[in-house]
One Martini backbone bead per residue (centre of mass of N, CA, C, O) as a GRO file, in nm:
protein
  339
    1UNK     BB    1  -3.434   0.482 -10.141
    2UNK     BB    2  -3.161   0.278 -10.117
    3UNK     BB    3  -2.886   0.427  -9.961
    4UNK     BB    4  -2.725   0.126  -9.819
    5UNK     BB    5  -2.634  -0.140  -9.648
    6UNK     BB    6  -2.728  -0.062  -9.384
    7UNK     BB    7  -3.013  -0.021  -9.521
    8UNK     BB    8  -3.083  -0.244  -9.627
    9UNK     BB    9  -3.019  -0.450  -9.360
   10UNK     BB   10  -3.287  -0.292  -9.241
   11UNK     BB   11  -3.512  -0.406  -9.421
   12UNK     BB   12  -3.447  -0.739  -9.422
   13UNK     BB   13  -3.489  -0.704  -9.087
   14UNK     BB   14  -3.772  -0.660  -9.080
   15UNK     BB   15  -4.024  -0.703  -8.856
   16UNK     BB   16  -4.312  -0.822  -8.883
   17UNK     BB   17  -4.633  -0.872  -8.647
   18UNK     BB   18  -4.612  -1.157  -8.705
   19UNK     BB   19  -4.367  -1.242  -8.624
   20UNK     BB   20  -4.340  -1.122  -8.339
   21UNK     BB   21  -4.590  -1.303  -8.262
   22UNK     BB   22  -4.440  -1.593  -8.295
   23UNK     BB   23  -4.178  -1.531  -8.087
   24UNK     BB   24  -4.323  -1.497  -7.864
   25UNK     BB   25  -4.432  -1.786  -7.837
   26UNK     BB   26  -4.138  -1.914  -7.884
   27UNK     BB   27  -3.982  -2.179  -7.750
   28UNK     BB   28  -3.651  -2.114  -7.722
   29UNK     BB   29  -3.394  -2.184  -7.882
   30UNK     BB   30  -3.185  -2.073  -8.180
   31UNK     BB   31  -3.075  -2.244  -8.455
   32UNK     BB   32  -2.874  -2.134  -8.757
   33UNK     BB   33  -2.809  -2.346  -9.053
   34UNK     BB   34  -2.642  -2.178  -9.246
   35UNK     BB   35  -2.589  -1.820  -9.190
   36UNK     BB   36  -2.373  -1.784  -9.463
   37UNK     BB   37  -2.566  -1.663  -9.647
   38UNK     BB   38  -2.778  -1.459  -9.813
   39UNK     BB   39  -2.990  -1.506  -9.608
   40UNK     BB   40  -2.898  -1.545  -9.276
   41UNK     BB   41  -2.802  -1.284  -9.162
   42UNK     BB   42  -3.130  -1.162  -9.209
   43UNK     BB   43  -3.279  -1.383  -9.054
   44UNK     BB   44  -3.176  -1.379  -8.796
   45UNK     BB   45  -3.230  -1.071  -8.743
   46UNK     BB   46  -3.522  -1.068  -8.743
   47UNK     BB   47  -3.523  -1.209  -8.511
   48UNK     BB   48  -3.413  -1.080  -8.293
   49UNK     BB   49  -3.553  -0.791  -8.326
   50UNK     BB   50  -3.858  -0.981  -8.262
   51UNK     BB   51  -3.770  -1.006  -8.000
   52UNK     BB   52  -3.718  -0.728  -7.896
   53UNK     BB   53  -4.056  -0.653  -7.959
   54UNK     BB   54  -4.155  -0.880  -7.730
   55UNK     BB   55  -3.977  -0.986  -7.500
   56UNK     BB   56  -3.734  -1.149  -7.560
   57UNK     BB   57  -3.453  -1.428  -7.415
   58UNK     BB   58  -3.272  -1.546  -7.667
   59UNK     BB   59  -3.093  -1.742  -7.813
   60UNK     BB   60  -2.895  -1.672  -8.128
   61UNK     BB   61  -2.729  -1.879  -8.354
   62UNK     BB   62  -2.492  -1.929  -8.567
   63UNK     BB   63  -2.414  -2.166  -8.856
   64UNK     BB   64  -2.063  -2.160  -8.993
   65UNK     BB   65  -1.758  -2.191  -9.155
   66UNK     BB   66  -1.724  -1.818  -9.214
   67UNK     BB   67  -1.553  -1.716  -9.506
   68UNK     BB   68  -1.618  -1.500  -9.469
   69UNK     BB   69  -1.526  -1.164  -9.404
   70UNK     BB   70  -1.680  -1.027  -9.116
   71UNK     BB   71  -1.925  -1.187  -9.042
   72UNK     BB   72  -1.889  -1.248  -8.720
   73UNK     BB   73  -1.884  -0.973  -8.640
   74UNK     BB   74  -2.159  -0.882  -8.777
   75UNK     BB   75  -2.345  -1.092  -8.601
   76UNK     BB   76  -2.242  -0.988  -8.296
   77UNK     BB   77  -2.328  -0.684  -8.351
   78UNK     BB   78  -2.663  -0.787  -8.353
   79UNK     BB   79  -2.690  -1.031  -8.108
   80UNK     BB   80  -2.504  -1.291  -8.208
   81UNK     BB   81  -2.449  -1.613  -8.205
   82UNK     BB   82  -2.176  -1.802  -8.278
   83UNK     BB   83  -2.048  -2.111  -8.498
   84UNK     BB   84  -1.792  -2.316  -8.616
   85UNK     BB   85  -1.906  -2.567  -8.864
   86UNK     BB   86  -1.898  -2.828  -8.995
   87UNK     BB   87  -2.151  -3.038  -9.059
   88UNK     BB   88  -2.024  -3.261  -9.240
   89UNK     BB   89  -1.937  -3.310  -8.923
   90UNK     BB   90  -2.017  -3.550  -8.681
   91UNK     BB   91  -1.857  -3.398  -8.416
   92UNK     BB   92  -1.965  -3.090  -8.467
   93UNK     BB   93  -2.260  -3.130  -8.445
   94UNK     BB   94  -2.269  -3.294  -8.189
   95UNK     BB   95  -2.163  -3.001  -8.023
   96UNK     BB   96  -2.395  -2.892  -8.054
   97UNK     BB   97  -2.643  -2.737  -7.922
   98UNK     BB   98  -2.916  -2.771  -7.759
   99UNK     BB   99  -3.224  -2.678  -7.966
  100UNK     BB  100  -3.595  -2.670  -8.025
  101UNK     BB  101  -3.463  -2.489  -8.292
  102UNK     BB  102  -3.456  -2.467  -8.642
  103UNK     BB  103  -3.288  -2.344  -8.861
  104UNK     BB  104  -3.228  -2.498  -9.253
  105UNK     BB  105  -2.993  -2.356  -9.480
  106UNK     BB  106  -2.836  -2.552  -9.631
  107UNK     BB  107  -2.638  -2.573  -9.967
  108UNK     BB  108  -2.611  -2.680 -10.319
  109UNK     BB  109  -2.612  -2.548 -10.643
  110UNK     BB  110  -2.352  -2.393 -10.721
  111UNK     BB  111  -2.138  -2.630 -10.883
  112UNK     BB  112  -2.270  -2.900 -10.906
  113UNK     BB  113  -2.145  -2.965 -11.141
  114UNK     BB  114  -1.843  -3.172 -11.087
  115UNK     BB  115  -1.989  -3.205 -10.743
  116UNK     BB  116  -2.220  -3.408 -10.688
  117UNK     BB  117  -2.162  -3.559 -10.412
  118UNK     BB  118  -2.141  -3.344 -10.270
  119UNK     BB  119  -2.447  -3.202 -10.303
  120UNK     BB  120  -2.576  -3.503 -10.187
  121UNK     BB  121  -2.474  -3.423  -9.903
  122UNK     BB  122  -2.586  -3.123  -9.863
  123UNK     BB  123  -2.886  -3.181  -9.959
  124UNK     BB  124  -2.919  -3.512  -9.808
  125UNK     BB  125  -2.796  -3.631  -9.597
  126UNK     BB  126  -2.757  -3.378  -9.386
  127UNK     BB  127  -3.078  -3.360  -9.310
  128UNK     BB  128  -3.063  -3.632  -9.186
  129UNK     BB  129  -2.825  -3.590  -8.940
  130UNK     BB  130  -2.985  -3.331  -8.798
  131UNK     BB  131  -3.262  -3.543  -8.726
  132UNK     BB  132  -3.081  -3.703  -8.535
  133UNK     BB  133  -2.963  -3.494  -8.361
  134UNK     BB  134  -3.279  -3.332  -8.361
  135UNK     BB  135  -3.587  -3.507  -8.261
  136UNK     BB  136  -3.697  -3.261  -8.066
  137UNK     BB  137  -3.719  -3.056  -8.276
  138UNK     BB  138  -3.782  -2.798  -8.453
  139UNK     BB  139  -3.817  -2.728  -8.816
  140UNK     BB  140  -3.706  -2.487  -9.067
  141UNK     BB  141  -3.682  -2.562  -9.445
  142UNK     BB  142  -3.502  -2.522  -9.718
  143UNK     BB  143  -3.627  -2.547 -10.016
  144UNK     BB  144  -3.746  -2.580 -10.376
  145UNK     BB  145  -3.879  -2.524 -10.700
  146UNK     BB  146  -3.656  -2.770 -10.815
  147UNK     BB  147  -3.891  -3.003 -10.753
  148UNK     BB  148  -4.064  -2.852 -11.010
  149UNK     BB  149  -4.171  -2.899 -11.281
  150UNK     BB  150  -4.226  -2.780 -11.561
  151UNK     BB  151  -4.452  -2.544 -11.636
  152UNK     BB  152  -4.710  -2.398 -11.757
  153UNK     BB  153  -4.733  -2.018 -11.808
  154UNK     BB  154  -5.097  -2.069 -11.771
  155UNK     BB  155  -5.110  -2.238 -11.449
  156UNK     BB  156  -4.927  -2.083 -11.217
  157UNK     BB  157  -4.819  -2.327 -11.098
  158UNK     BB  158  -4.728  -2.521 -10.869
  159UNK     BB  159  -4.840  -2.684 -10.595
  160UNK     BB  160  -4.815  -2.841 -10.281
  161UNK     BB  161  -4.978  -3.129 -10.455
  162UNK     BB  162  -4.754  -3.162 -10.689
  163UNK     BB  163  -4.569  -3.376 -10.812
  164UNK     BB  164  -4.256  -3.433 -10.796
  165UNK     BB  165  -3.990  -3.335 -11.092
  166UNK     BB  166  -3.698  -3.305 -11.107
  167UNK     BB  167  -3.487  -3.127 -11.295
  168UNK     BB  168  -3.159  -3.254 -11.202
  169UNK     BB  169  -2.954  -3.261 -10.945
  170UNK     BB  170  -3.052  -3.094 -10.815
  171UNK     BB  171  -3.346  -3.112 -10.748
  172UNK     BB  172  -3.298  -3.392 -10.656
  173UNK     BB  173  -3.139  -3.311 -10.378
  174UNK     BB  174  -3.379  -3.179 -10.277
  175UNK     BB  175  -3.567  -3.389 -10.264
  176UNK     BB  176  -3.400  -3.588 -10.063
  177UNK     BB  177  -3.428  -3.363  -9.830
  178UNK     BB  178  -3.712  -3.380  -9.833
  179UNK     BB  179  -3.725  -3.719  -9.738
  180UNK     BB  180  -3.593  -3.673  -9.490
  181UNK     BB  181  -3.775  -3.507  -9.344
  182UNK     BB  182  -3.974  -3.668  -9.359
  183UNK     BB  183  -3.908  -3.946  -9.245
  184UNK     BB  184  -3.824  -3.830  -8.935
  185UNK     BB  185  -4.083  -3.728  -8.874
  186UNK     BB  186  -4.233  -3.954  -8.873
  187UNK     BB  187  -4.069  -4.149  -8.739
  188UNK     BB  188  -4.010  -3.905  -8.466
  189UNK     BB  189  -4.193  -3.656  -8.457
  190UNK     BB  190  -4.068  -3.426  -8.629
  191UNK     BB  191  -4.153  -3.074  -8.644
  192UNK     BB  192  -4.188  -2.977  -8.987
  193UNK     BB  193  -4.095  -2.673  -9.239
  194UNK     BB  194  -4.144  -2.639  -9.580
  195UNK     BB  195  -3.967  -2.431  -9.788
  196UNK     BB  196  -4.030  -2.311 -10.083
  197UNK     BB  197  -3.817  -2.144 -10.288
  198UNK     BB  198  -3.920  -1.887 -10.550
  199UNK     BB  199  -3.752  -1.618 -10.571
  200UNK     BB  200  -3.580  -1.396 -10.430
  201UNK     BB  201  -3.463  -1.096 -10.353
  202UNK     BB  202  -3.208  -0.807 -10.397
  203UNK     BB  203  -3.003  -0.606 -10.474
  204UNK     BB  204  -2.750  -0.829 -10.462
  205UNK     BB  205  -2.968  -1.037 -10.579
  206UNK     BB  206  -3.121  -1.216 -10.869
  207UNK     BB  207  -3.305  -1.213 -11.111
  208UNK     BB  208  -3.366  -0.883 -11.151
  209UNK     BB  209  -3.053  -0.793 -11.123
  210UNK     BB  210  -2.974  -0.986 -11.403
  211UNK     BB  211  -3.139  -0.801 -11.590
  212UNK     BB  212  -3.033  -0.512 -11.473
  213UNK     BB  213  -2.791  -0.584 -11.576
  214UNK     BB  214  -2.762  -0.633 -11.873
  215UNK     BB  215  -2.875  -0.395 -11.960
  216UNK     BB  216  -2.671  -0.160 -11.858
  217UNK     BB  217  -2.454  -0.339 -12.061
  218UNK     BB  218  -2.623  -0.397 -12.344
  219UNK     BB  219  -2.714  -0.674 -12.304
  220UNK     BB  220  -2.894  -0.949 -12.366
  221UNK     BB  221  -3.138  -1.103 -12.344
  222UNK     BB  222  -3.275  -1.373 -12.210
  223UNK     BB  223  -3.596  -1.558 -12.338
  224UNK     BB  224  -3.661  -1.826 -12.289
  225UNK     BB  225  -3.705  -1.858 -11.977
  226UNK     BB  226  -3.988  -1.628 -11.973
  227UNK     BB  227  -4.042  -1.702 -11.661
  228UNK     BB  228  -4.109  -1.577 -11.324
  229UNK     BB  229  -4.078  -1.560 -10.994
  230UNK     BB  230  -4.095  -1.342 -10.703
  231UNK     BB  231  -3.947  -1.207 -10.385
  232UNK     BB  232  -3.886  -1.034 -10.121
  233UNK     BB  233  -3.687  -1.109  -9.909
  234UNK     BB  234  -3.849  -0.978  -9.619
  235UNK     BB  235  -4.097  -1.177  -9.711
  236UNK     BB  236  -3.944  -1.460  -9.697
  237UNK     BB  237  -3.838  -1.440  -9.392
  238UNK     BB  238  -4.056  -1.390  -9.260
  239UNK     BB  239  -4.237  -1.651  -9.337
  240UNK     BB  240  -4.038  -1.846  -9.224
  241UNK     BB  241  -4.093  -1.765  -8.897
  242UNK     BB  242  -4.387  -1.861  -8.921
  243UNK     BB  243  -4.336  -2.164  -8.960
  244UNK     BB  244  -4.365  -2.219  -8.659
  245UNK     BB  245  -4.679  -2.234  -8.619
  246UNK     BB  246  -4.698  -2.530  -8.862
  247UNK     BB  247  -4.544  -2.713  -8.762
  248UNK     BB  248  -4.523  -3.103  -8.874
  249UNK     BB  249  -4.669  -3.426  -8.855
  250UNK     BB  250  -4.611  -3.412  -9.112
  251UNK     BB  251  -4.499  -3.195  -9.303
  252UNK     BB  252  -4.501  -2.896  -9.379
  253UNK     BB  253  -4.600  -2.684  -9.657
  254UNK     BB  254  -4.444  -2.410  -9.904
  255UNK     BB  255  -4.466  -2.175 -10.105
  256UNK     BB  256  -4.238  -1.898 -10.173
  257UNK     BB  257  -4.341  -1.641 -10.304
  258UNK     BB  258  -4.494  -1.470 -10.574
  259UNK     BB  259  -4.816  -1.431 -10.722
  260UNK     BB  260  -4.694  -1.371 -10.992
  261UNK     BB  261  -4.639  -1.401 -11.365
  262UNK     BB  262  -4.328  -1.323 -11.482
  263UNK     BB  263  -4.159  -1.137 -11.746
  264UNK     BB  264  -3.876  -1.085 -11.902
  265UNK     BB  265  -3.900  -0.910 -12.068
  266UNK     BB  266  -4.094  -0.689 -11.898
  267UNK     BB  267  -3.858  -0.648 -11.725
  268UNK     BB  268  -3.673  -0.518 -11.878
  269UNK     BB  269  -3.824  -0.264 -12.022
  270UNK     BB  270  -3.816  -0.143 -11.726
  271UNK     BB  271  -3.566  -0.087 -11.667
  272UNK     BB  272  -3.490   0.062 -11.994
  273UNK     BB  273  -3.696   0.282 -11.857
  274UNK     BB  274  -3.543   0.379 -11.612
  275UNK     BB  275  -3.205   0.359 -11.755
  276UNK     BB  276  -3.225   0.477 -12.037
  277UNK     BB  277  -3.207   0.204 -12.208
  278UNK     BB  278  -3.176  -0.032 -12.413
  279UNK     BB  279  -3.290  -0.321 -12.545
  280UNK     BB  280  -3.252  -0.705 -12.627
  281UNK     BB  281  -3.270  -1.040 -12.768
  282UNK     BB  282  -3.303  -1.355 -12.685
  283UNK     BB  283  -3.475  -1.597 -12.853
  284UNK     BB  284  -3.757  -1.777 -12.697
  285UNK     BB  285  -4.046  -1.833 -12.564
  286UNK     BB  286  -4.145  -2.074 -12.364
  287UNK     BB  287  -4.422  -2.242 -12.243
  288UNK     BB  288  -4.219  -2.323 -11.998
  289UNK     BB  289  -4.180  -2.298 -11.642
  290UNK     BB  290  -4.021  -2.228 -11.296
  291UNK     BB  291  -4.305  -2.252 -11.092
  292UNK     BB  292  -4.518  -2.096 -10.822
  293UNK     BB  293  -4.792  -2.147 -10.609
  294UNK     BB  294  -4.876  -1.884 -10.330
  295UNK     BB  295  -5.127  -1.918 -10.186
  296UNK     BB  296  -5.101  -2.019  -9.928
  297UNK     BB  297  -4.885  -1.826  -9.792
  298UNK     BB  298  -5.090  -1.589  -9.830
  299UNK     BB  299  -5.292  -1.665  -9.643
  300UNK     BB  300  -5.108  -1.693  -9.397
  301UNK     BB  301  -4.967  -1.414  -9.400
  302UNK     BB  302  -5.025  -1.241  -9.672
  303UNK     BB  303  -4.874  -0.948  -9.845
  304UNK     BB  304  -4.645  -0.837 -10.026
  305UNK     BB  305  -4.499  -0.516  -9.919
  306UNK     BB  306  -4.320  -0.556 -10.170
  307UNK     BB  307  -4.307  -0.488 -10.530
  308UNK     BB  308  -4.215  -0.494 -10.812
  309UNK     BB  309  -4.179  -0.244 -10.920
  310UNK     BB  310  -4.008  -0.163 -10.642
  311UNK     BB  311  -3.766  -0.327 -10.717
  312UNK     BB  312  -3.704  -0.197 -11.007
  313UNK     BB  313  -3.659   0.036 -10.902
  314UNK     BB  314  -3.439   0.007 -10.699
  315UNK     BB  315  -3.244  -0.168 -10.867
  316UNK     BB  316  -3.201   0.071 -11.068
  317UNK     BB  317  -3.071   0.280 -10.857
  318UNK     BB  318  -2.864   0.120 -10.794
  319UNK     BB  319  -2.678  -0.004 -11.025
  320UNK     BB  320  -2.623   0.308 -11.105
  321UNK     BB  321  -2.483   0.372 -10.838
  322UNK     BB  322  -2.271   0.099 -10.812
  323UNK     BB  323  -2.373  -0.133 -10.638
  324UNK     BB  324  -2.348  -0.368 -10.464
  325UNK     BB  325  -2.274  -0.716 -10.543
  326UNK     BB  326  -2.259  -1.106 -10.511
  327UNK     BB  327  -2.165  -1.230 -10.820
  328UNK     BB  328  -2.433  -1.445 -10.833
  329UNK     BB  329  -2.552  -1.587 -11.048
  330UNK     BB  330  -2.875  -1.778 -11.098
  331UNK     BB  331  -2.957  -1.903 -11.380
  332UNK     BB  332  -3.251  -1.909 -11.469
  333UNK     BB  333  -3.227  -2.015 -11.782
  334UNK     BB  334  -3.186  -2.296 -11.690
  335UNK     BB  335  -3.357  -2.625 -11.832
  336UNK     BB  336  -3.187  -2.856 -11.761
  337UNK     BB  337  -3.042  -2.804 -11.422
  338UNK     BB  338  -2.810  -2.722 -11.414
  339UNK     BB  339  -2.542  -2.528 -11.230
   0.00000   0.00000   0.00000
């Protein structure tokens, strides 16, 4: 079992040797822009973990906000530099460091609504500005798979050639951040790869998580949307790291999930069985859902490490014992696009 937060973050930024031989081969420093999410601090340092198992010396910067107490002080303490930034201060972007690598991590889901503007600065206009900051490096960006409309849930979900149809203002402007890369890609012919993440998994946060709250607390479980991919949050970290092999002009695509289209009862149930709880339900399983298809990825990466299983097995064991999460409802079951 996974016994405690330093443990957490010891599997989370574990790199596999497919990473560590990408960081090999990767020429130049890396800097990593919006590194205060969920994902950024965990994904940074697996990155320099695989410096470090490589026999490279590059910098590594993490570039937020910083607003959480102690993050900065927590990614410098892992062997990285950090820099505070507001992003859309376009005199703040162009101060920060030339560097030919850039992971791309900003965006805004929760609270779209009620502040759109701010939602399509930060989904679309920053992707345009920080391709002009950056039009010599490469660039590997995360999008998600809210650019894709709901799709039957015996059709495995949309692959990476599948016309975008994003419902919702958020999945919109996750779309033109995607044409933002698009375009200046083109046009200036900056190396980019499109990461389509849906969705990532880890204690502290997740469809799986929110499912495990549910159940422990006695409440029912909405199943509308019925169905749902996941995927460990270390394996989908690994992936992104690896985009840096495939990045091209026009971007490369990946969807990064997990393989199966798991249900949300069948999730339920697995739950109610590790915490000894009883469960029930609301609603009716729709006939379509949020998925997406990961063949490629798993062919061009390999399988994930951790399965499904063994994530409801930890998650079961962590949230009995009482641990933190980051109290960040996903909201999957939204199907208009709310957030």
């Amino acid at each position: 079992m996974i016994q405690d937060i330093t443990h957490l973050e010891d599997l989370l930024s574990q790199p596999t040797p497919g990473v560590v031989d990408t960081m090999r081969r990767l020429e130049g420093d890396l800097l990593v822009l919006g590194v205060g999410g969920k994902i950024g601090p965990s994904l940074a340092r697996m990155a320099r973990r695989a410096d470090e198992e490589a026999g490279r010396r590059r910098r590594i910067i993490g570039v937020a906000r910083f607003s959480s107490p102690g993050l900065r002080e927590q990614l410098e303490g892992w062997g990285l530099e950090t820099i505070a930034c507001d992003l859309l201060d376009r005199s703040a972007l162009a101060a920060l460091p030339d560097v030919p690598n850039i992971l791309y991590l900003p965006a805004q889901k929760f609270g779209t609504t009620g502040q759109e503007g701010r939602t399509w600065a930060m989904n679309t206009y920053l992707a345009g500005m920080v391709c002009e900051r950056y039009p010599q490096s490469r660039i590997v960006a995360y999008s998600t798979g809210n650019v894709y409309p709901l799709t039957p849930v015996d059709s495995g979900g949309p692959d990476e050639d599948t016309p975008l149809a994003p419902v919702g203002e958020y999945g919109m402007s996750a779309m033109g951040r995607e044409r933002m890369f698009q375009y200046f890609s083109e046009k200036s012919g900056i190396p980019v790869a499109i990461v389509r993440l849906n969705y990532a998994v880890e204690m502290r946060y997740g469809v799986l998580v929110d499912i495990g709250q549910k159940v422990l607390a006695g409440q029912p479980v909405d199943v509308t949307m019925g169905h749902f991919n996941v995927i460990w949050q270390g394996d989908s970290s690994a992936m992104t790291l690896r985009c840096f092999d495939h990045v091209a002009s026009p971007p490369f695509v990946v969807n990064v999930t997990g393989l199966e289209t798991l249900s949300i009862r069948y999730c339920a149930e697995e739950f109610a069985e590790q915490m000894g709880r009883d469960v029930s339900f609301v609603g009716e399983e729709a006939e379509t859902a949020l998925l997406s298809d990961a063949d490629r990825a798993h062919d061009l990466f390999g399988p994930a490490t951790v399965s499904v299983e063994q994530m409801i097995e930890w998650i079961s064991d962590w949230l009995l014992r009482g641990g933190d999460t980051h109290n960040k409802p996903t909201h999957f079951q939204a199907r208009d696009g709310k957030f």
